[in-house]
N, CA, C and O atoms as CSV, one atom per row, in Angstrom:
chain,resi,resn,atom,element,x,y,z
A,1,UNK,N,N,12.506,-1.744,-9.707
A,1,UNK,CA,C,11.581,-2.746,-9.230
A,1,UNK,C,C,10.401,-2.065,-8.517
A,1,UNK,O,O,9.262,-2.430,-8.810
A,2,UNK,N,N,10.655,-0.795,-7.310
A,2,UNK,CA,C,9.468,0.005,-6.579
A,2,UNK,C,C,8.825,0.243,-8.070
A,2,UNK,O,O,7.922,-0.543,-8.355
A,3,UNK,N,N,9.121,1.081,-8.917
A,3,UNK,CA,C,8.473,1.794,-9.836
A,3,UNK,C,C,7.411,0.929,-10.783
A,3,UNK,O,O,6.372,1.485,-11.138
A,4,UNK,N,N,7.653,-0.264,-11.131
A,4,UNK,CA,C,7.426,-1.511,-11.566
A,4,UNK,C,C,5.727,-1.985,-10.591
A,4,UNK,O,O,4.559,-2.073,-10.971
A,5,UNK,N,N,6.297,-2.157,-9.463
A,5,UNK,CA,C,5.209,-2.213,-8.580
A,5,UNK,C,C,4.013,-0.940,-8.406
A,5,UNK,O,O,2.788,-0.821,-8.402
A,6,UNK,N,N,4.743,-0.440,-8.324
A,6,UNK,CA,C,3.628,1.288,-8.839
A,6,UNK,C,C,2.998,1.095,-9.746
A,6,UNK,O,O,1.786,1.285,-9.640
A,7,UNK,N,N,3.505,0.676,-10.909
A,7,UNK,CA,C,2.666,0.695,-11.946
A,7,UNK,C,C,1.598,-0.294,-11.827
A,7,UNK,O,O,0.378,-0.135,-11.810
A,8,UNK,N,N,2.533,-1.673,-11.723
A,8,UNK,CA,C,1.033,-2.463,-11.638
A,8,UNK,C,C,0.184,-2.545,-10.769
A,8,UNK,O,O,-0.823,-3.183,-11.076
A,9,UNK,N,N,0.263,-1.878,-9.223
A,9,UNK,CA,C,-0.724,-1.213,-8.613
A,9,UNK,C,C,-1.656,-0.485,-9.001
A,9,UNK,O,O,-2.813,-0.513,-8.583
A,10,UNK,N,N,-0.924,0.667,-10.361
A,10,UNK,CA,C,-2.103,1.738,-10.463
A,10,UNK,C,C,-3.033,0.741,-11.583
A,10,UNK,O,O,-4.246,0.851,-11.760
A,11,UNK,N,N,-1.961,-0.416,-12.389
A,11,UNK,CA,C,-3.221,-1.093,-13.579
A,11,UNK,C,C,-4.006,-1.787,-12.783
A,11,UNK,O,O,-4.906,-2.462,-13.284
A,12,UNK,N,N,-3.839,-1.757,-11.581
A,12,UNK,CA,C,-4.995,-3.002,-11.120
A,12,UNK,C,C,-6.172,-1.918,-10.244
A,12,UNK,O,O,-7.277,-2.295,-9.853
A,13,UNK,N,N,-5.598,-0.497,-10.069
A,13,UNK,CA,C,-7.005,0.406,-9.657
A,13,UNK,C,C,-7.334,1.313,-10.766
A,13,UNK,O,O,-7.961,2.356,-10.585
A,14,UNK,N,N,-6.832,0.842,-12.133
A,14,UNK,CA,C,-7.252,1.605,-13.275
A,14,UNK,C,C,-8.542,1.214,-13.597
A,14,UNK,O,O,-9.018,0.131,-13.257
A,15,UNK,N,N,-9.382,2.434,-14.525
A,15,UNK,CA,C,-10.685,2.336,-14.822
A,15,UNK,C,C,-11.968,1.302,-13.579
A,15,UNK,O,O,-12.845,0.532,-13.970
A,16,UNK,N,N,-11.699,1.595,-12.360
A,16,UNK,CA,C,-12.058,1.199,-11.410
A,16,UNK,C,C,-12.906,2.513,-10.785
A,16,UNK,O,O,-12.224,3.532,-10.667
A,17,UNK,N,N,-14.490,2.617,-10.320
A,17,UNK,CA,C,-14.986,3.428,-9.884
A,17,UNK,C,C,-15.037,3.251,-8.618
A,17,UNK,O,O,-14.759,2.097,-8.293
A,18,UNK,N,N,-15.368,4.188,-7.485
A,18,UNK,CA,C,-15.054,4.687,-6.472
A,18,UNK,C,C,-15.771,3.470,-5.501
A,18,UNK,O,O,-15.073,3.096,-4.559
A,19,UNK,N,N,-16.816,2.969,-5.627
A,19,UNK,CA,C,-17.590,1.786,-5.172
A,19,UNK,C,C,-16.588,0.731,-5.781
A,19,UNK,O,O,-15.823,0.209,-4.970
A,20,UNK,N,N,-16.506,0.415,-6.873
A,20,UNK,CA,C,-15.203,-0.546,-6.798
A,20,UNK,C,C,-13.999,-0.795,-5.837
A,20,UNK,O,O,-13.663,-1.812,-5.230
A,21,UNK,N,N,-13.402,0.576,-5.897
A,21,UNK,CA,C,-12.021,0.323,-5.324
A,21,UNK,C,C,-12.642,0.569,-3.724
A,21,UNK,O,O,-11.717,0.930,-2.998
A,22,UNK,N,N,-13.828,0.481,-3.052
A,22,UNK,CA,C,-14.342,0.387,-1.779
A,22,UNK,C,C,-14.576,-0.700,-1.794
A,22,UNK,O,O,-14.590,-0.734,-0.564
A,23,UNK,N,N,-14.859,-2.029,-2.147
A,23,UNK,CA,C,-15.605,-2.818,-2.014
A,23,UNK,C,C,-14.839,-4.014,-1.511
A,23,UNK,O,O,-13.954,-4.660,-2.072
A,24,UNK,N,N,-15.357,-4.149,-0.386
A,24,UNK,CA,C,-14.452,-5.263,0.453
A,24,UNK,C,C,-14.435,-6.497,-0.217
A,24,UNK,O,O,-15.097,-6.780,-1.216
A,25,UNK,N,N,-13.325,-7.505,0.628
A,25,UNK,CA,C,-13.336,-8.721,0.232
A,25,UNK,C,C,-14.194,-9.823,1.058
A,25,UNK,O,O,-15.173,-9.370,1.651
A,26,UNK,N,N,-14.020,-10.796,1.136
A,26,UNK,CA,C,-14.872,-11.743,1.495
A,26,UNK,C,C,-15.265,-11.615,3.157
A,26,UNK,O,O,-14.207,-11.881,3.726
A,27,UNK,N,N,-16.114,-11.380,4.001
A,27,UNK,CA,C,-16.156,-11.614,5.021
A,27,UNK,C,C,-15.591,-12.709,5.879
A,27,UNK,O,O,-15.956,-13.884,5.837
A,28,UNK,N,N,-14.466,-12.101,6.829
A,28,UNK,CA,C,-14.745,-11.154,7.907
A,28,UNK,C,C,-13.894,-10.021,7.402
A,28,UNK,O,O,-13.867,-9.021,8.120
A,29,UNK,N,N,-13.085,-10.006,6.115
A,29,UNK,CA,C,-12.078,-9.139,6.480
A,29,UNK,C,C,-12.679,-8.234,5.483
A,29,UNK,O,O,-13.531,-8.445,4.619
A,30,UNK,N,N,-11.936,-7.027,5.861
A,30,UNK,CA,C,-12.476,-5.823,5.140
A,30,UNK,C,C,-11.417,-5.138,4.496
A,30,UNK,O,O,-11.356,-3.935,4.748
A,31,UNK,N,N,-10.531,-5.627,3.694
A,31,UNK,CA,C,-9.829,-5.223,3.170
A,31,UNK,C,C,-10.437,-4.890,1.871
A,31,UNK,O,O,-11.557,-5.245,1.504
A,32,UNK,N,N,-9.465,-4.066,1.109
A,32,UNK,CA,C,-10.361,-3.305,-0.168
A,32,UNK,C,C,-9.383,-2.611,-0.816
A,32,UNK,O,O,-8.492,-2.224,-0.059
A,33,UNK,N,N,-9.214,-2.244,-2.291
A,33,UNK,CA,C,-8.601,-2.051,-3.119
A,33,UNK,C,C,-7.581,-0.204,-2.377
A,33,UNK,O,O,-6.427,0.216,-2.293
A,34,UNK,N,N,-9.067,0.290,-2.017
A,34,UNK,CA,C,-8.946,1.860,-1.429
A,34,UNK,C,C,-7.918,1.528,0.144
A,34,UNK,O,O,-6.811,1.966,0.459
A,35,UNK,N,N,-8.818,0.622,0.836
A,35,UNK,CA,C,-7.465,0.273,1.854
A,35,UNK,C,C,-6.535,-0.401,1.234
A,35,UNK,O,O,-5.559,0.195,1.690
A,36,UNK,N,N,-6.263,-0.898,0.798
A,36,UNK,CA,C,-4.256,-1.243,0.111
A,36,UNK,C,C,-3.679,0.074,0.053
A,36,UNK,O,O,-2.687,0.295,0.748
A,37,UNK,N,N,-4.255,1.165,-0.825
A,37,UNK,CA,C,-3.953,2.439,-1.557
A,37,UNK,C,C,-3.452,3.369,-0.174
A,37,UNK,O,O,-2.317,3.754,0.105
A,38,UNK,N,N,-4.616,3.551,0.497
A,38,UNK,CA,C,-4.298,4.248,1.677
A,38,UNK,C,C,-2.843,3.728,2.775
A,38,UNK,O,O,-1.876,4.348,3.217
A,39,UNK,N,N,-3.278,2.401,2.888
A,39,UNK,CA,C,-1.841,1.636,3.715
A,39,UNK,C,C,-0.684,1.888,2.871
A,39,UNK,O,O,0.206,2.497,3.466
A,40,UNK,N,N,-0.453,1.620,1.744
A,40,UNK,CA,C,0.782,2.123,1.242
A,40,UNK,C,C,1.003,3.782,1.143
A,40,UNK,O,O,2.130,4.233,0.936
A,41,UNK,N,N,0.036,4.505,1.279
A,41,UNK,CA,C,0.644,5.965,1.317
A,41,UNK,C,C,1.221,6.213,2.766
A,41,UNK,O,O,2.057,7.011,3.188
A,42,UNK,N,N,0.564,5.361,3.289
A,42,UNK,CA,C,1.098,5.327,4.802
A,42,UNK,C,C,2.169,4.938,4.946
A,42,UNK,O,O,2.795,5.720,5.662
A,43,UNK,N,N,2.855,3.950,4.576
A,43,UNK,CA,C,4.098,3.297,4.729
A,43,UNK,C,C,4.816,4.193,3.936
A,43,UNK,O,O,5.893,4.664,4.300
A,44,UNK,N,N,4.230,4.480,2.774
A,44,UNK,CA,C,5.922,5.360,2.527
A,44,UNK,C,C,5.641,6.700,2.784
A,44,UNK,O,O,6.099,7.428,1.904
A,45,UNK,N,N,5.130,7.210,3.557
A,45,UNK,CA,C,4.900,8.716,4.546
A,45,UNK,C,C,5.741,8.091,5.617
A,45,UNK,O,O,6.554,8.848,6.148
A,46,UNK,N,N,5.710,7.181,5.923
A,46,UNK,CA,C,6.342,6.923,7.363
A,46,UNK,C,C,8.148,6.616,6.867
A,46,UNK,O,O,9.046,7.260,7.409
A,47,UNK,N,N,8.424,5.610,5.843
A,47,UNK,CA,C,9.488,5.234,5.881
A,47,UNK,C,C,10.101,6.452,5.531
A,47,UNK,O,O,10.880,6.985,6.321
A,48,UNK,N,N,9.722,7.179,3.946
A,48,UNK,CA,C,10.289,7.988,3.338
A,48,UNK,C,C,10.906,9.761,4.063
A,48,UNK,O,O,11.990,10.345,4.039
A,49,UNK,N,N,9.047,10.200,4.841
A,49,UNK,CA,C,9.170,11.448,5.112
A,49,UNK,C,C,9.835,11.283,6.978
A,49,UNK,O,O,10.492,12.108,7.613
A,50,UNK,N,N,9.421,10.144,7.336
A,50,UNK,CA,C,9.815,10.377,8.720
A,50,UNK,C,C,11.017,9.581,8.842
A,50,UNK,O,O,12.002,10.136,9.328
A,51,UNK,N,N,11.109,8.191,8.427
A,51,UNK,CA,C,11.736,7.819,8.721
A,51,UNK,C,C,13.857,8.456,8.241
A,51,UNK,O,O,14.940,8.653,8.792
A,52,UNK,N,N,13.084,8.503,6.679
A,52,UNK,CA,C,14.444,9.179,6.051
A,52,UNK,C,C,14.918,10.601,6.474
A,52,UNK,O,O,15.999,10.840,7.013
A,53,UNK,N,N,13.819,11.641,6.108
A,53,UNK,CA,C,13.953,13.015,5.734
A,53,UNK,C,C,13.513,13.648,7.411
A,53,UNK,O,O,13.532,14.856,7.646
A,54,UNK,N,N,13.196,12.774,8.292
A,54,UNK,CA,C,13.367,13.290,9.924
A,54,UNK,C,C,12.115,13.896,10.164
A,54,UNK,O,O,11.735,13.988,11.331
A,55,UNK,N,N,11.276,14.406,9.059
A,55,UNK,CA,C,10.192,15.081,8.955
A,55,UNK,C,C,9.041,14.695,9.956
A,55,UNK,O,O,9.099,13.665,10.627
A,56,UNK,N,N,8.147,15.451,10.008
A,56,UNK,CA,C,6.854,15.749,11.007
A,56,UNK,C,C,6.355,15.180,9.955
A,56,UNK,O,O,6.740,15.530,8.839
A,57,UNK,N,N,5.482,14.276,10.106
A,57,UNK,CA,C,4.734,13.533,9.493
A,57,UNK,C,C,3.518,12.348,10.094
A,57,UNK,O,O,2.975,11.852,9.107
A,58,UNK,N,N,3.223,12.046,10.771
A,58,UNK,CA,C,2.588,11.801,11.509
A,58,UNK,C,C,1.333,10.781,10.728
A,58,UNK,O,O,0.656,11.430,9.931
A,59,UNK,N,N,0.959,9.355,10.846
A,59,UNK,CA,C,0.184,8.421,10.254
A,59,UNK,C,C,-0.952,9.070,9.974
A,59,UNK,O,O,-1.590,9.701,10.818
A,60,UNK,N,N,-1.256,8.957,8.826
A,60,UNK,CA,C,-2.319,9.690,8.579
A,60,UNK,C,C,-3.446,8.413,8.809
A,60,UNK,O,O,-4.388,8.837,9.478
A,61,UNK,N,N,-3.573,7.286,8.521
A,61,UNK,CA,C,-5.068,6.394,9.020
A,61,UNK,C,C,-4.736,5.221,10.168
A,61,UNK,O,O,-5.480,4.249,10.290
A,62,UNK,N,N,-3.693,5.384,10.894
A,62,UNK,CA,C,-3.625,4.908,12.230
A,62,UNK,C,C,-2.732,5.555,13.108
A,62,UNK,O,O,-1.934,6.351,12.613
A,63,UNK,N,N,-2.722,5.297,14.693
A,63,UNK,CA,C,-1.937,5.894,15.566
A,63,UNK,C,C,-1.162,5.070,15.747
A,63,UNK,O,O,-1.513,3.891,15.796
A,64,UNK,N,N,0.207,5.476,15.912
A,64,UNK,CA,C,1.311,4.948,16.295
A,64,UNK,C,C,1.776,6.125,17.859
A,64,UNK,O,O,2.043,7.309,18.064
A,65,UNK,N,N,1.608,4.623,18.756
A,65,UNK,CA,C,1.740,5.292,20.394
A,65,UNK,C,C,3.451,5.148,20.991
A,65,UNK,O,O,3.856,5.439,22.116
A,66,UNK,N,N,4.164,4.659,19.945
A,66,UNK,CA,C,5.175,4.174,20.052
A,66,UNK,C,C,6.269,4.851,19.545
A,66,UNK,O,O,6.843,4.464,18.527
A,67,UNK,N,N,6.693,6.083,20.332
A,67,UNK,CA,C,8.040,7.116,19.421
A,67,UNK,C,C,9.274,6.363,18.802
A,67,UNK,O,O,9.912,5.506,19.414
A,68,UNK,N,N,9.566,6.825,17.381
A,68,UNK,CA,C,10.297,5.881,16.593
A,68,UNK,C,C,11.413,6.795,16.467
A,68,UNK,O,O,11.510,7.591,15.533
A,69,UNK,N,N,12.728,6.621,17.931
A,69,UNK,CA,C,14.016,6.906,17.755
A,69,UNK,C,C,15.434,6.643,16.900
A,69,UNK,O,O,16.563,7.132,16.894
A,70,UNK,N,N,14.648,5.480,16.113
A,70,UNK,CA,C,15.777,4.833,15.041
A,70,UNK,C,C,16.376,5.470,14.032
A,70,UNK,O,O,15.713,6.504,13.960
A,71,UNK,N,N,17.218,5.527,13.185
A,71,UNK,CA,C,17.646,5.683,12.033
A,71,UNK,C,C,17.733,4.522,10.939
A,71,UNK,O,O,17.311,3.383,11.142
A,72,UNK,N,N,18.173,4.838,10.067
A,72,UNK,CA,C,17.945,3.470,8.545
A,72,UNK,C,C,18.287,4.568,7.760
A,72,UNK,O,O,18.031,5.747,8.004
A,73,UNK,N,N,19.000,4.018,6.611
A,73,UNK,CA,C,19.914,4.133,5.752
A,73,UNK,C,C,18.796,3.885,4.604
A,73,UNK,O,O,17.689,3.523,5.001
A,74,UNK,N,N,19.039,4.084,2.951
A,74,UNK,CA,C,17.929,4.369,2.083
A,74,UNK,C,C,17.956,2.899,1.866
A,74,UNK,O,O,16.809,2.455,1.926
A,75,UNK,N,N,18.775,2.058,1.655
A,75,UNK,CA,C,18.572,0.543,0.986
A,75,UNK,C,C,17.794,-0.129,1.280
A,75,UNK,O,O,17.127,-0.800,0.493
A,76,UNK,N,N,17.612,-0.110,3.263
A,76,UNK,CA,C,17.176,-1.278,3.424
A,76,UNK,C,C,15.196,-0.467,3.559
A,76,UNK,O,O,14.166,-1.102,3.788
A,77,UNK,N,N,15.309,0.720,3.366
A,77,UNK,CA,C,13.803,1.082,3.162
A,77,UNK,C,C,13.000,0.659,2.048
A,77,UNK,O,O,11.873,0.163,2.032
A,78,UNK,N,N,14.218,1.103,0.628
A,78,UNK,CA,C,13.885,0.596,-0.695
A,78,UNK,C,C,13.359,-0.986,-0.737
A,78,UNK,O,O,12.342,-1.518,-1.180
A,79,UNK,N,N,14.632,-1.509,-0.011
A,79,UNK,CA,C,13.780,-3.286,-0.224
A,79,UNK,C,C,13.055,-3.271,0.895
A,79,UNK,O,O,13.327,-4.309,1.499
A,80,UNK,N,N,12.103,-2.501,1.620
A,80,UNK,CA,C,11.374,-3.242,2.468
A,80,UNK,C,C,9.821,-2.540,1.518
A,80,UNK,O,O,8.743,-3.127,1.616
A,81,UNK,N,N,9.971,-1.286,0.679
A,81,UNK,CA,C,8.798,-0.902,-0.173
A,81,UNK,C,C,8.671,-2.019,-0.903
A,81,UNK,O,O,7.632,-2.669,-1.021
A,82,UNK,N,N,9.583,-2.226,-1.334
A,82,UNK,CA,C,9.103,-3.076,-2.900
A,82,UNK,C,C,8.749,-4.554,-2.597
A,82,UNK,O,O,8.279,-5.220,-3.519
A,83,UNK,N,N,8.991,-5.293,-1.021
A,83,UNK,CA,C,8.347,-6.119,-0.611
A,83,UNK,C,C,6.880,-5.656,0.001
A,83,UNK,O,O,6.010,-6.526,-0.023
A,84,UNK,N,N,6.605,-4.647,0.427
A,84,UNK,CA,C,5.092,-3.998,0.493
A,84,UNK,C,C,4.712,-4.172,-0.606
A,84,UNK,O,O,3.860,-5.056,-0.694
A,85,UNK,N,N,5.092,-3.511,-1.846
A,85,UNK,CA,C,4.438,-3.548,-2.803
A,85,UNK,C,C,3.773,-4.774,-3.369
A,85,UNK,O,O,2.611,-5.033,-3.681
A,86,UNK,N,N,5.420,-5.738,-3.405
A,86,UNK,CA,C,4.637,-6.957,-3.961
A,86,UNK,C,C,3.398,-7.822,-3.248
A,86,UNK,O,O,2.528,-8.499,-3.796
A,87,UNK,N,N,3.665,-7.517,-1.603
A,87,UNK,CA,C,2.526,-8.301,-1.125
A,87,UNK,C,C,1.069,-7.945,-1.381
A,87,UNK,O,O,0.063,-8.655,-1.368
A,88,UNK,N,N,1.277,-6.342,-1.674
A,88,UNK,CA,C,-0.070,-6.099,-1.874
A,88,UNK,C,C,-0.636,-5.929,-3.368
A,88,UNK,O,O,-1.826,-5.799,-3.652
A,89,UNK,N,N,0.328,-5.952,-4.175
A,89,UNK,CA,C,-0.244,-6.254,-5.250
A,89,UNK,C,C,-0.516,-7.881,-5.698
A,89,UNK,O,O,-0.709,-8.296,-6.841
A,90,UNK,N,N,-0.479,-8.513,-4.677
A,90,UNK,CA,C,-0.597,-10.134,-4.830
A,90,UNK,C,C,-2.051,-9.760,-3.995
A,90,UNK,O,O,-2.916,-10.624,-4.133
A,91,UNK,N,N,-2.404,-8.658,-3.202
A,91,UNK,CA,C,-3.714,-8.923,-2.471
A,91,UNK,C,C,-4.543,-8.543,-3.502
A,91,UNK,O,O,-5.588,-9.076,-3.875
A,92,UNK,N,N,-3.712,-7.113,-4.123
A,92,UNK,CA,C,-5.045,-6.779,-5.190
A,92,UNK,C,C,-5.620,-7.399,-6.417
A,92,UNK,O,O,-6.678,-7.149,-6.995
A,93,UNK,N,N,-4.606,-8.333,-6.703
A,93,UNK,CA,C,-4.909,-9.801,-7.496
A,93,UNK,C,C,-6.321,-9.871,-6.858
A,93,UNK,O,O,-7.343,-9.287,-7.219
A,94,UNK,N,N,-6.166,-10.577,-6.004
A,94,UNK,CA,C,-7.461,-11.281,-5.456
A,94,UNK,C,C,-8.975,-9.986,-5.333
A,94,UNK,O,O,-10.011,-9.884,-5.991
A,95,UNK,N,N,-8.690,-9.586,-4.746
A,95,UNK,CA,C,-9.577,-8.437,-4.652
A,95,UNK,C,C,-10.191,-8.063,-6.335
A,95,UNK,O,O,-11.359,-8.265,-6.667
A,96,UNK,N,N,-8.886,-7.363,-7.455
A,96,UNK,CA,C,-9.703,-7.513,-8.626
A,96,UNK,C,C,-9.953,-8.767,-9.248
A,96,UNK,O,O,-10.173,-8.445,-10.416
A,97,UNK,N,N,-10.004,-9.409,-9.207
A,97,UNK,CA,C,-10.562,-10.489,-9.437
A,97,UNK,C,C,-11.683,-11.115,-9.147
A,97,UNK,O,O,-12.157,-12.117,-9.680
A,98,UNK,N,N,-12.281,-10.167,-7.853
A,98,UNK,CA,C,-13.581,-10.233,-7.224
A,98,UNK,C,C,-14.355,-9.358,-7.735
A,98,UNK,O,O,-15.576,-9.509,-7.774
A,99,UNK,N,N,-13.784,-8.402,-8.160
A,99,UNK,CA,C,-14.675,-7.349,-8.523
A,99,UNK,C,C,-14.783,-7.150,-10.154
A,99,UNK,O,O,-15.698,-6.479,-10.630
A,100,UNK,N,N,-13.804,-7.766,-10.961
A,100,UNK,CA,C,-13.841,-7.867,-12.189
A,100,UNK,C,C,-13.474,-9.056,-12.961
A,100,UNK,O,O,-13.374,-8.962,-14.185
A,101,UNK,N,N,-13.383,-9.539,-12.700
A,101,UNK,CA,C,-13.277,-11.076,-13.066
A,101,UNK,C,C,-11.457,-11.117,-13.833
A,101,UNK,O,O,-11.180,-12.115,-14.499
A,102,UNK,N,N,-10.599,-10.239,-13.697
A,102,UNK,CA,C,-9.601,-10.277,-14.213
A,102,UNK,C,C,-8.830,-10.755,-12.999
A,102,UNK,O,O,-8.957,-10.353,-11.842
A,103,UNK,N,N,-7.827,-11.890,-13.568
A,103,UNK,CA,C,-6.723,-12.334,-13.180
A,103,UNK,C,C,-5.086,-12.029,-12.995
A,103,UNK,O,O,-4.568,-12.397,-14.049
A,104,UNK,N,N,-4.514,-11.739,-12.493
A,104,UNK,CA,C,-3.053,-11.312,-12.478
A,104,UNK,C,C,-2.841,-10.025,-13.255
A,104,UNK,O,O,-3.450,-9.014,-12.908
A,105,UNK,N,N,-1.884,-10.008,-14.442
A,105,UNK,CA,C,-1.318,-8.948,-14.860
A,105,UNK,C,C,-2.310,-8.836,-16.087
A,105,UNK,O,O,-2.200,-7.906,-16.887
């Protein structure tokens, strides 16, 4: 199902130029194809390398002031990606759809 979502993430920033996948959505918010992309490398840098593998890893496009002493087990990381995924590939719906007139899948 993650892998599934990968994909149709990358078809919806395929053949997309660099001003494309920048180009915000409707004012006020500034969300954008390139921020989805970036927030999810973030989330799974955080769940995967820190959260799983204990690793130094550290947010690469926000600060987190808040030391994360927890542990988690691989399952409940897996279903919390592939609910990232889907939400944001329901954003990038909208987004390409602004920028190319294509709809869903």
């Amino acid at each position: 199902m993650l892998v599934q979502y990968l994909r149709t993430m990358e078809m919806k920033c395929a053949d997309l130029d660099a001003d494309q996948l920048a180009r915000r959505s409707v004012p006020p918010s500034t969300m954008s194809l390139l921020g989805l992309i970036r927030h999810l490398a973030d989330v799974e840098r955080s769940w995967f390398r820190r959260a799983m593998a204990g690793q130094d890893a550290p947010p690469l496009y926000w600060s987190d002031d808040e030391p994360n002493g927890k542990s988690t087990t691989l399952r409940p990381v897996l279903v919390h990606m592939i609910e990232e995924y889907a939400r944001r590939c329901g954003h990038a719906d909208l987004l390409g759809e602004r920028i190319d007139g294509h709809v869903g899948q």
